[in-house]
BANU-20825 format. One record per residue: z negated, y negated, x negated of N, C-alpha, C, CB in turn; residue in one letter. Coordinates in steps of 0.05 Angstrom, whole numbers, plus 5000, padded with zeros to 4 digits. Glycine has a CB too. Layout:
BEGIN
ZYXZYXZYXZYXa;...
***
This chain:
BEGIN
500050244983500050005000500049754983497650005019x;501849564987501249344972500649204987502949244956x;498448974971496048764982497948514986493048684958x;496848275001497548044995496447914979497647945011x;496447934963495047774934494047504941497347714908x;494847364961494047074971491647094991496646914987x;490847335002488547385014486447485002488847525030x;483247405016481847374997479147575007481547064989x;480147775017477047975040474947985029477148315049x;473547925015471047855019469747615009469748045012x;471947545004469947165012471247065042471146794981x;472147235049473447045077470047195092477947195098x;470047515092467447605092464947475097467147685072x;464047335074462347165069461546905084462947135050x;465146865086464546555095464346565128467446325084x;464346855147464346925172461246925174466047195179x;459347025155456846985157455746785168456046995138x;456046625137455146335151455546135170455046195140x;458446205181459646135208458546335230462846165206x;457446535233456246595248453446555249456946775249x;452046475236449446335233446446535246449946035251x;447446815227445747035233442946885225446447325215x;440646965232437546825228436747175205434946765273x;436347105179435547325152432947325157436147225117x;431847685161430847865154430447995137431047945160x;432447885114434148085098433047935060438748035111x;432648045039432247835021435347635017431048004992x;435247384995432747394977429447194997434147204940x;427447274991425847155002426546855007423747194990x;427846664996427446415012429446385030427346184998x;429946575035431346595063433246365062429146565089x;435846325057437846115055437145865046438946075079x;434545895023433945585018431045515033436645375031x;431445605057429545465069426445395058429345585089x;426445635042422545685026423445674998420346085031x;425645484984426045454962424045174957429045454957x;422845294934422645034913424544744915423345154884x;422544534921423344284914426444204889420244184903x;424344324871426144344848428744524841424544394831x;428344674848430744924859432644804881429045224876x;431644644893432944544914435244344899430644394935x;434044174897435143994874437244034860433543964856x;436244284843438944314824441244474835438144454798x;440444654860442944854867444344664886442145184882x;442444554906443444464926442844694952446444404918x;443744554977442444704996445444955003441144465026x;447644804994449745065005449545264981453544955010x;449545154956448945434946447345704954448045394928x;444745524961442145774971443445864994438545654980x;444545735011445545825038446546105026447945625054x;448446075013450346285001448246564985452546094974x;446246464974445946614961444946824976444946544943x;445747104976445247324993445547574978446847315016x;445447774983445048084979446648194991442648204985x;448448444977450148535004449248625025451748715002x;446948865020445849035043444848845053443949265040x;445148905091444348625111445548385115441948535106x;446348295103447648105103451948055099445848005082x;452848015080456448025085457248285106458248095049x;455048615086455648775099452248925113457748945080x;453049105130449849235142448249465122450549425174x;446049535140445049605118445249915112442349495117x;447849935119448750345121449950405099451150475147x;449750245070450850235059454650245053449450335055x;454250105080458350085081459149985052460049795108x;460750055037462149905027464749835027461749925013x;466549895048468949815058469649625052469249815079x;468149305051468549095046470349005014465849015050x;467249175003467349164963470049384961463349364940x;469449574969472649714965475649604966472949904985x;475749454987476849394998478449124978475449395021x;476548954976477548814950477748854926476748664946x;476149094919476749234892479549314888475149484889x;480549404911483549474908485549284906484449614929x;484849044917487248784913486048744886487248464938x;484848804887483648724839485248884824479448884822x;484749154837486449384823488949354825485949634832x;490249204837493049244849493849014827493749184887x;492548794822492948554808493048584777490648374814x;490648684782489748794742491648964737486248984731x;493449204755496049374744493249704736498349154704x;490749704754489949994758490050134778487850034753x;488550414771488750584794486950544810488650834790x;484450434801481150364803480250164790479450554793x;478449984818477649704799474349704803479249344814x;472749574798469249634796469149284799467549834757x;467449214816466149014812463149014794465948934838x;463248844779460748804758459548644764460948754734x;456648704774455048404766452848444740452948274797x;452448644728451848634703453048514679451648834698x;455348414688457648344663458348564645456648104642x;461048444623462448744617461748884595465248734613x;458048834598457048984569456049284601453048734539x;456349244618454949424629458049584644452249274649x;460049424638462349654645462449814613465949494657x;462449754593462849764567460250124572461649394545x;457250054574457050284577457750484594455550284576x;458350424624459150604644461950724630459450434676x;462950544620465750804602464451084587467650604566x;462850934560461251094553460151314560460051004550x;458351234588456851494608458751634616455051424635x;461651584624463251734626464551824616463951724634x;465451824584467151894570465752064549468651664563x;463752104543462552204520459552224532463051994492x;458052484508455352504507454352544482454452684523x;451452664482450652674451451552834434448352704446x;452552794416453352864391456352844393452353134382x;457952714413460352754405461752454404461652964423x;464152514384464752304365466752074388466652454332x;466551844381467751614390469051394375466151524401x;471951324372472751104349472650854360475551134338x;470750694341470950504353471450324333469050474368x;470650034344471449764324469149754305471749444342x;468349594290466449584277465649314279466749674255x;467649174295467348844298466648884340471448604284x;466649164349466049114378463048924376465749444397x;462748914398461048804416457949014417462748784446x;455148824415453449044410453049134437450748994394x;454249134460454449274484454749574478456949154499x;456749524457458549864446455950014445460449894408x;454449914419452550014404450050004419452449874379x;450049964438447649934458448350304477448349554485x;450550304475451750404497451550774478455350204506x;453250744453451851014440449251004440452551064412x;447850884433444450934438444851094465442150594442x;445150984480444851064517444951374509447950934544x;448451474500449351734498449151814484450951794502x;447651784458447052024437450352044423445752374456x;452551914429454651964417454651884389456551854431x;456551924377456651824344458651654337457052064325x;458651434322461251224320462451264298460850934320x;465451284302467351284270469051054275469651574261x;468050864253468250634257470750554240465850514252x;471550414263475550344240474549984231480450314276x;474249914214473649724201476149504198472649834176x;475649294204478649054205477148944176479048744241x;479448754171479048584146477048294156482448494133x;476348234145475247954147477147694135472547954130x;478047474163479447364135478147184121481947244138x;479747164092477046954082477746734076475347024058x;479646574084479446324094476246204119482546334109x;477146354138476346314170473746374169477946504194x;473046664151470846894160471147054184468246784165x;472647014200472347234221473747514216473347114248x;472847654233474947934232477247864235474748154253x;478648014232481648044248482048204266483748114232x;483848374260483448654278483748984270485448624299x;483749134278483949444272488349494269481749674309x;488149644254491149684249491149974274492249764207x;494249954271495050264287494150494254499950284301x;494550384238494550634216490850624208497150544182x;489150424221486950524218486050694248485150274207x;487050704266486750874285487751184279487950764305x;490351184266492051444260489251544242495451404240x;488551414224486551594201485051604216485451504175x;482451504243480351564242480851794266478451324245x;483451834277483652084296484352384281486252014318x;485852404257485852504242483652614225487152404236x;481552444223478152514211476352624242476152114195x;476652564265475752634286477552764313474452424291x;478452964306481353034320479353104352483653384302x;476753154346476453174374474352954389475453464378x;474952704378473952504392474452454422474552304380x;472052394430472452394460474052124466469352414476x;474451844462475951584458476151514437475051374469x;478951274454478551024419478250824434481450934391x;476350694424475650404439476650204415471950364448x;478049904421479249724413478149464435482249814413x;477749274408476849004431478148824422473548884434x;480248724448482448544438482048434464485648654429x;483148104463482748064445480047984425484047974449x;479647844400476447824400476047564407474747894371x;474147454393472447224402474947004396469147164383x;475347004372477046764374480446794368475646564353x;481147034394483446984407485747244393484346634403x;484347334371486347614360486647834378485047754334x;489747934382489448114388491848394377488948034414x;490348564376490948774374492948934375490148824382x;495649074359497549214371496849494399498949324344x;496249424413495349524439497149744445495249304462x;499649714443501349924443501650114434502649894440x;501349984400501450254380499250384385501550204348x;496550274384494550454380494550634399492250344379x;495050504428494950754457496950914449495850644493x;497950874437500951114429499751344417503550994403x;497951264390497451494376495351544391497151484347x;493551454410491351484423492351764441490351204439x;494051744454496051884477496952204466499251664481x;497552114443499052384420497552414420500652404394x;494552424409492352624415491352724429490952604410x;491452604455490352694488487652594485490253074498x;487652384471484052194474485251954483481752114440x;483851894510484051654531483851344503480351684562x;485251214508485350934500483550744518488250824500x;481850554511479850464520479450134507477750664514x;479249904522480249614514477549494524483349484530x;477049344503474549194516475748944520471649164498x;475948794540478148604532476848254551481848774547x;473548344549472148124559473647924555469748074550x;474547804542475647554532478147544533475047504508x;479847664562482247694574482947684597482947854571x;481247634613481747584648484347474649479447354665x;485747344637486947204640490347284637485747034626x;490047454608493047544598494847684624492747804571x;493347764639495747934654497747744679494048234672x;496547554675497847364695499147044688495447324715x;500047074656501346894635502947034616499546744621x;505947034626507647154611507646974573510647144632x;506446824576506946674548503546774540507846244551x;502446954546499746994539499347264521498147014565x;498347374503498747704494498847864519496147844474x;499948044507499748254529496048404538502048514514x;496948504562493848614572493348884571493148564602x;491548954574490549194560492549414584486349224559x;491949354600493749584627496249574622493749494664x;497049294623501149294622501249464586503548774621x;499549524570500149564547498549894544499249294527x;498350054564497950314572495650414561499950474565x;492950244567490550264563489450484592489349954560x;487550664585487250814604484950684619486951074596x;482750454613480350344626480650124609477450514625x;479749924622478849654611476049504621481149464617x;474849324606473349124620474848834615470349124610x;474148634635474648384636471848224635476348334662x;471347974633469847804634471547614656469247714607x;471147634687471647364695470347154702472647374708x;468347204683466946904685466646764665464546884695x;468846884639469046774602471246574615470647084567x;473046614617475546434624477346354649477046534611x;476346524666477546464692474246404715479846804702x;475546404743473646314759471446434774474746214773x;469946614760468146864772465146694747469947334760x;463146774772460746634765459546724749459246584780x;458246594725457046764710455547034715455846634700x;456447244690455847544689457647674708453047604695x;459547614722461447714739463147764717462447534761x;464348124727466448234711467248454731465548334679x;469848494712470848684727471948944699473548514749x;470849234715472149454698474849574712469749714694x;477149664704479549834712480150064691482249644714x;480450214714480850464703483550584715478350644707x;484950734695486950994711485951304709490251004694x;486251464723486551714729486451934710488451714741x;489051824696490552114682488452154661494252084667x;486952034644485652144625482652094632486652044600x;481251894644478451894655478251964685477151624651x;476952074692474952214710474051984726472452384695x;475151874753474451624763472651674774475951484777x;472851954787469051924803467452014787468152114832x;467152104757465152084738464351774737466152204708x;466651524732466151354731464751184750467451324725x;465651314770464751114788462051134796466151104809x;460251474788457951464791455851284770457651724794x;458051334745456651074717455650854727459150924695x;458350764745458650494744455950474767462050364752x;455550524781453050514798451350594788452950614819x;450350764762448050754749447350504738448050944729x;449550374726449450104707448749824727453050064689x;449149884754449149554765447049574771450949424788x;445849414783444449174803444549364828446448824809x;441949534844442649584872442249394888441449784883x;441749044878440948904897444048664891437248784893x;446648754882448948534883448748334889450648564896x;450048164880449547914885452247784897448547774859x;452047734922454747704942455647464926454247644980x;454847224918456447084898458647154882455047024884x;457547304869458847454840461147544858456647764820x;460147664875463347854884464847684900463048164906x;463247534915465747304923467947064903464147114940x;465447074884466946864856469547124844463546774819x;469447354844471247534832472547484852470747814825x;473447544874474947624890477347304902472747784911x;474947174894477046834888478746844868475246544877x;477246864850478346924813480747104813475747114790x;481047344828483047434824485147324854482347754818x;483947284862486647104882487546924875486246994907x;486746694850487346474848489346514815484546274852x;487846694800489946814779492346954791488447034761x;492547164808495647284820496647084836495547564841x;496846934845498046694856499446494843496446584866x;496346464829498046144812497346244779495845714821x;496746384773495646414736497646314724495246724720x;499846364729502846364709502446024707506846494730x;502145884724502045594724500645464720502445504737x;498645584715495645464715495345494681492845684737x;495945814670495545804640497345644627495746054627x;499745604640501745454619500845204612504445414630x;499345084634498244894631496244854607497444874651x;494545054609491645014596493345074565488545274608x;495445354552496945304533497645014517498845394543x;499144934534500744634528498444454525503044494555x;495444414536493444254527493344324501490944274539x;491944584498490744714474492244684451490345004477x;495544684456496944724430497444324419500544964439x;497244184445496443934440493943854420495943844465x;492343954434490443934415490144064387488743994426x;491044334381491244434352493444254336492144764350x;494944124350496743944330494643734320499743784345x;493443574339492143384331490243404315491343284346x;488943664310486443734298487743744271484844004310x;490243864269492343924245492543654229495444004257x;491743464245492743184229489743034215494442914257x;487643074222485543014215484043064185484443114233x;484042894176483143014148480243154147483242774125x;480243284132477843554129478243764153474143444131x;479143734171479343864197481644074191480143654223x;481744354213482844514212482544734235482344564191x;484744764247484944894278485945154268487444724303x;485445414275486045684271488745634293483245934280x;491145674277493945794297494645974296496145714296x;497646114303499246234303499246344269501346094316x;499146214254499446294222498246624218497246044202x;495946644232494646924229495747154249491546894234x;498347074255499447324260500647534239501147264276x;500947354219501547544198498847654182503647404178x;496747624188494647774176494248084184492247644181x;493048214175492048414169490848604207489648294144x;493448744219492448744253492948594273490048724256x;493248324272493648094287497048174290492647764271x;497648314319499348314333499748004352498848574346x;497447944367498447684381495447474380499747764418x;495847314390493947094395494046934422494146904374x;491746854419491646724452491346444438488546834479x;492846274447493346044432491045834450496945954431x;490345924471488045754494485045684479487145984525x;485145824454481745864438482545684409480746314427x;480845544410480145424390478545394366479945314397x;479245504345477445524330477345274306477845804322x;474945194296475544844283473944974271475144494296x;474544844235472244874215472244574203472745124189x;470144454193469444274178468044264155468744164189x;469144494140468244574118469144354094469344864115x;471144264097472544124081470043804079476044084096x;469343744091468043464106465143654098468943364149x;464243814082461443934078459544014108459743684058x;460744054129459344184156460344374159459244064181x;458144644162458144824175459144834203456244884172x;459345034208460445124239457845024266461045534238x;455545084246452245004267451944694265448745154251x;452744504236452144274227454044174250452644204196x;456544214257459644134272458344144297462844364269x;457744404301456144354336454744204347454644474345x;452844204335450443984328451243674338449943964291x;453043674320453843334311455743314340456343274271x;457943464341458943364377456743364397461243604394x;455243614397453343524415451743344418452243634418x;449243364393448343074401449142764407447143034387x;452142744378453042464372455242364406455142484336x;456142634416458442564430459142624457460142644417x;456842774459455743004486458043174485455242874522x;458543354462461043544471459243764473463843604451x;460343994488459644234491460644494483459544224510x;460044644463462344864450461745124451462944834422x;463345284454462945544464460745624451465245734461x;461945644417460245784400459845734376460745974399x;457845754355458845694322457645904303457645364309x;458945894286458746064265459045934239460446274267x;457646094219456745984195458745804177455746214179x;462045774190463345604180465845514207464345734151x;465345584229467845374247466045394281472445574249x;467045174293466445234325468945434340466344894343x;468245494357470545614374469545444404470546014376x;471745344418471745244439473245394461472545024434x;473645344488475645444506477645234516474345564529x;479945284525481645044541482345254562484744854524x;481945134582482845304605483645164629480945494613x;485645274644486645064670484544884675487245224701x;481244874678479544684691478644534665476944814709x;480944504648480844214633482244084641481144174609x;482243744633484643564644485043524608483743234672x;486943244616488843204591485643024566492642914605x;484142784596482342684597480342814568481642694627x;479343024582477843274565478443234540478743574571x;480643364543482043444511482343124492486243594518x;483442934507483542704494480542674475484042484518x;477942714490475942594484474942704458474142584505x;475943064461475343234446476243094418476543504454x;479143064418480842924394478942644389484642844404x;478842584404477342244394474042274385477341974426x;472942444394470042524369470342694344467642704384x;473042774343473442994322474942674295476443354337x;475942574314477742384286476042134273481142194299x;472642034297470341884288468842024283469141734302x;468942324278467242524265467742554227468042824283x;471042544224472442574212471542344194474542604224x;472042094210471341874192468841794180472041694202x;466541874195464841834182463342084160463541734201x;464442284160463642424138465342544119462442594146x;468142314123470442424103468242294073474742244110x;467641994080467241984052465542084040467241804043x;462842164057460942294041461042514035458942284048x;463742694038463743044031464943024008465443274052x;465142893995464742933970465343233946462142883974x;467843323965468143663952465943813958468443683918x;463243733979462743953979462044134001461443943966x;465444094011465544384037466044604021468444394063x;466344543988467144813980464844933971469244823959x;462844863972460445063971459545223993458244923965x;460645004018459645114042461845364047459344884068x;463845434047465045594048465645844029466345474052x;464445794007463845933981462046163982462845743962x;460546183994457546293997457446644017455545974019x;456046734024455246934027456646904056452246984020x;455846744064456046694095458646644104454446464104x;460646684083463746594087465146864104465446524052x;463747134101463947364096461547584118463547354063x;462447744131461047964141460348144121462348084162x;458148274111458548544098459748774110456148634091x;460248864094462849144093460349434114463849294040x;461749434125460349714136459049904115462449894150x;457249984116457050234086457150524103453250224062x;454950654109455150934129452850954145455251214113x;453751254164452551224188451351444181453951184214x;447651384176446751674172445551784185445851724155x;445251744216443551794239445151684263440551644237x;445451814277446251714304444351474320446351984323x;445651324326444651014325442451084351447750704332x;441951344369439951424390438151604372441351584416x;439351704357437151874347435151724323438652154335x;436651434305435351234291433051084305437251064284x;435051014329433250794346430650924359435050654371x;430151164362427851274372426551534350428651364403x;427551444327425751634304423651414290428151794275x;420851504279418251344272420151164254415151514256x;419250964253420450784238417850544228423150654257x;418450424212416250234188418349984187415650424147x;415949744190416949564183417349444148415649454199x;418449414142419049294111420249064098420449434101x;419148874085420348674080423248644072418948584066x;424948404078427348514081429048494056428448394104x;427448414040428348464015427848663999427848314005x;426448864009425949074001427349374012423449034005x;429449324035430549484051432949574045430449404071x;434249474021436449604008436249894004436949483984x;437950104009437750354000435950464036435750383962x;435150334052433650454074436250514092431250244089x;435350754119435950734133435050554156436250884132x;437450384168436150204192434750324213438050054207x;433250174229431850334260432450104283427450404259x;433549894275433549744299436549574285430049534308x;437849414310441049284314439548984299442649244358x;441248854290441848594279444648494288441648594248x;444448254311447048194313446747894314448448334337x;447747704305448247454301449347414323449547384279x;448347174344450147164376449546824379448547414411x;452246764387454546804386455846994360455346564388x;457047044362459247234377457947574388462147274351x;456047644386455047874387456148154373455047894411x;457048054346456848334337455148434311459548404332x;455048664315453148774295453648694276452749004290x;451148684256452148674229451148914214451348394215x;448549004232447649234216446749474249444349124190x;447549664260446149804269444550094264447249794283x;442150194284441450364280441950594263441250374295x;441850744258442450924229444150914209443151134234x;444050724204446550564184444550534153447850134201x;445850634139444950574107445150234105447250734081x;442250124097442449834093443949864054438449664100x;445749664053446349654029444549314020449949694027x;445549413995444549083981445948813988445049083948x;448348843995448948584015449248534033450348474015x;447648774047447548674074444648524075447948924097x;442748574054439648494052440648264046437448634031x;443348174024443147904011444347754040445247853977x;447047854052447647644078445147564092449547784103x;443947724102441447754116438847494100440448124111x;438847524079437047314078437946974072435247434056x;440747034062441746754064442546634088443746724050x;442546914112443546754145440146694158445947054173x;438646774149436046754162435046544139434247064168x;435646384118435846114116437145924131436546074097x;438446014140441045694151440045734179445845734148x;438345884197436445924229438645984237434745664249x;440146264225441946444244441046604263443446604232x;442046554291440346674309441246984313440346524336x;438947164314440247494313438847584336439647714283x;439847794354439147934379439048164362441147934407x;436448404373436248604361434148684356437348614345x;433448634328430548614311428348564322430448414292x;425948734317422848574321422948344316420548654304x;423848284295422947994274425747864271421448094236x;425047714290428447544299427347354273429147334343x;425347294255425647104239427147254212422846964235x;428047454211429047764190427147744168432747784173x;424447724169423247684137422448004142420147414129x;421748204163422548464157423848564174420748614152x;425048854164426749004186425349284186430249034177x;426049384211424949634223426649854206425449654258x;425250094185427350234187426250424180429650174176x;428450724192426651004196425251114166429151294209x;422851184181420651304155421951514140417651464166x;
***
């Protein structure tokens, strides 16, 4: 059956509620606002609370129908190009494990990125599975990853011929992505499902000038983030899956282990907008937000000490395509860090930026910028420019020189990151933890990926990154001792 993509069933759903002006029985306790906080009041407003509701009792009854959620899951599915779509209100670290719970258990092997998301690595903990990790280059201009090759997939299926997936996360944070094709190819020739984390893609499948998407590029499951770049409220995501190689009603029982039994009718109405308003208009809407963005990387291009990540890194090391909508700016040259750069728009200029890292910001441009936006962006970056061209003084090249320019190199995995994370473990100063095995995740967030997880041999530079990023107040998710002066690791 094909959908009308311009219809929208369950926010039309929703919006029959409050036009019918049922009197709630039902949570959340302040009952449409009414027993909200002064202050709560204030900041949401009274139609938000109106809105805010629960499915059971309310959009739908309390027999657990879900006809409704089905029902738009399939115009999702029909949109995104699956067999099966999942509404998320955990966000897509919690479709990320429901793959997991369905695709693998303990002790058996999984390829993954080594630059994924610590969702991944949250997610083998869950299953006792084991990770063979395909390692991308770092570049070292930028510092960031790049991406995984098809010939580092060929070797790690070849070392694990009976891996249960290959998981690939394209694109990443700041806009690489992946030969998607090749890898599902050799993924396919083995008869192990291909698997895309592709949070940071809501968007590609509905902008022909955009990389390609994980489905049109014969991914067997994906996650989305539509609330990273398109119009779904925060922690709203969506997972898609096909048939031929995963087990949809394995999945689908995952996927209901992993959520929320109390949904949040928001979330699913913000998705179910999000994907009506991307299949409709996306094609016109991204070209737009493109033609800002690439506006703006010219301008940034002209700024002295300044420097916009383009198209140039398609010839690196994996980087099949790029999403040209992400911005990545360093001011290394001008002696500021990627945290010093944040800092300074924010306080000096009120800008707001996605994210920073130890040498560039990454920003978003997306249709709900105007030209306005972008203008202002360019005009604190060129009085940013000016006032610390003269005092840098050559020395962005220290700032870029240093430990922190650089991820450490994976070393090995000598415990399954479930069987690390729950074996006795000792705390130890962290300069003393070279040669240990780890017991607990270190991930620097923004961007959320590991730098060290559970049963992983700590090497000596990962102790030295580690203590030069916990000088500069790098923030890490993970650790007891988010200040890293020690780390947990098995006795």
């Amino acid at each position: 059956m094909l959908y009308d993509q311009r219809e929208t069933p369950y926010l039309d759903a929703a919006m029959r509620y409050r036009t019918i002006g049922y009197t709630p029985f039902h949570t959340p306790g302040h009952k449409l606002g009414k027993g909200a906080p002064a202050g709560l009041r204030e900041y949401l407003g009274d139609v938000c609370l109106e809105a805010d509701l629960a499915m059971a009792g309310a959009v739908e009854d309390t027999r657990e129908s879900t006809g409704l959620i089905r029902l738009a899951e399939d115009y999702a599915a029909q949109a995104w190009g699956s067999d099966r779509t999942w509404f998320l209100v955990n966000g897509s670290t919690s479709g990320v494990h429901a793959l997991l719970l369905a695709l693998c258990g303990p002790g058996d092997t999984v390829i993954v990125p080594r630059n994924a998301h610590k969702s991944m690595l949250a997610g083998l903990i869950f299953t006792g599975a084991m990770p063979l990790y395909m390692e991308p280059a770092i570049d070292p201009l930028w510092g960031i990853p790049l991406q995984v090759r098809a010939a580092d997939a060929l070797t790690a299926l070849r070392a694990a011929p009976d891996a249960r997936a290959v998981f690939v996360t394209s694109p990443t944070y700041n806009g690489l992505g992946a030969d998607l094709r090749g890898i599902g190819a050799l993924a396919h020739d083995a008869g192990v499902p291909f698997v895309t984390d592709q949070a940071w893609g809501p968007h590609l499948r509905f902008c022909p000038e955009l990389p390609v998407d994980a489905m049109t590029a014969g991914a067997d499951a994906a996650v989305v983030s539509t609330h990273k770049l398109i119009s779904g409220i925060t922690q709203s995501s969506v997972l898609m899956a096909r048939g031929e190689r995963v087990n949809l009603a394995r999945l689908d029982g995952m996927v209901h282990m992993t959520q929320s039994t109390s949904p949040q009718v928001l979330m699913y109405v913000s998705i179910d907008a999000a994907r009506q308003q991307m299949a409709v208009h996306g094609a016109e809407l991204w070209r737009g937000a493109i033609e800002l963005a690439d506006w703006a990387r010219a301008r940034v291009g002209e700024l002295p000490g300044l420097r916009c990540l383009g198209r140039e890194l398609l010839a690196r090391d994996g980087v099949a395509e790029f999403d040209p909508t992400r911005l990545t700016i360093s001011a290394c040259a001008l002696g500021l860090t990627g945290y010093q750069l944040e800092t300074v728009l924010r306080d000096d200029y009120r800008i707001a930026v996605e994210a920073a890292d130890p040498l560039n910001i990454v920003l978003n441009v997306t249709f709900g910028d105007r030209r306005e936006d972008v203008e202002m962006l360019i005009g604190a970056l060129r009085d940013l420019a000016a006032r610390y061209g003269e005092a840098a003084g050559g020395g962005g090249a220290a700032v870029c020189s240093g430990l922190l320019s650089h991820t450490p190199p994976f070393t090995r995995q000598v415990l399954s990151p479930r069987d690390a994370m729950f074996a006795a473990a000792v705390a130890r100063p962290l300069a003393e933890c070279a040669g240990e095995v780890s017991a607990e995740m270190v991930t620097p967030y923004p961007p959320g990926i590991p730098v060290l997880g559970p049963g992983e041999e700590i090497s000596a530079e990962i102790v030295a990154y580690l203590l030069e990023a916990s000088a500069t107040g790098l923030k890490v998710h993970g650790p007891e001792d988010r200040t890293l002066r020690s780390l947990r690791v098995v006795a």
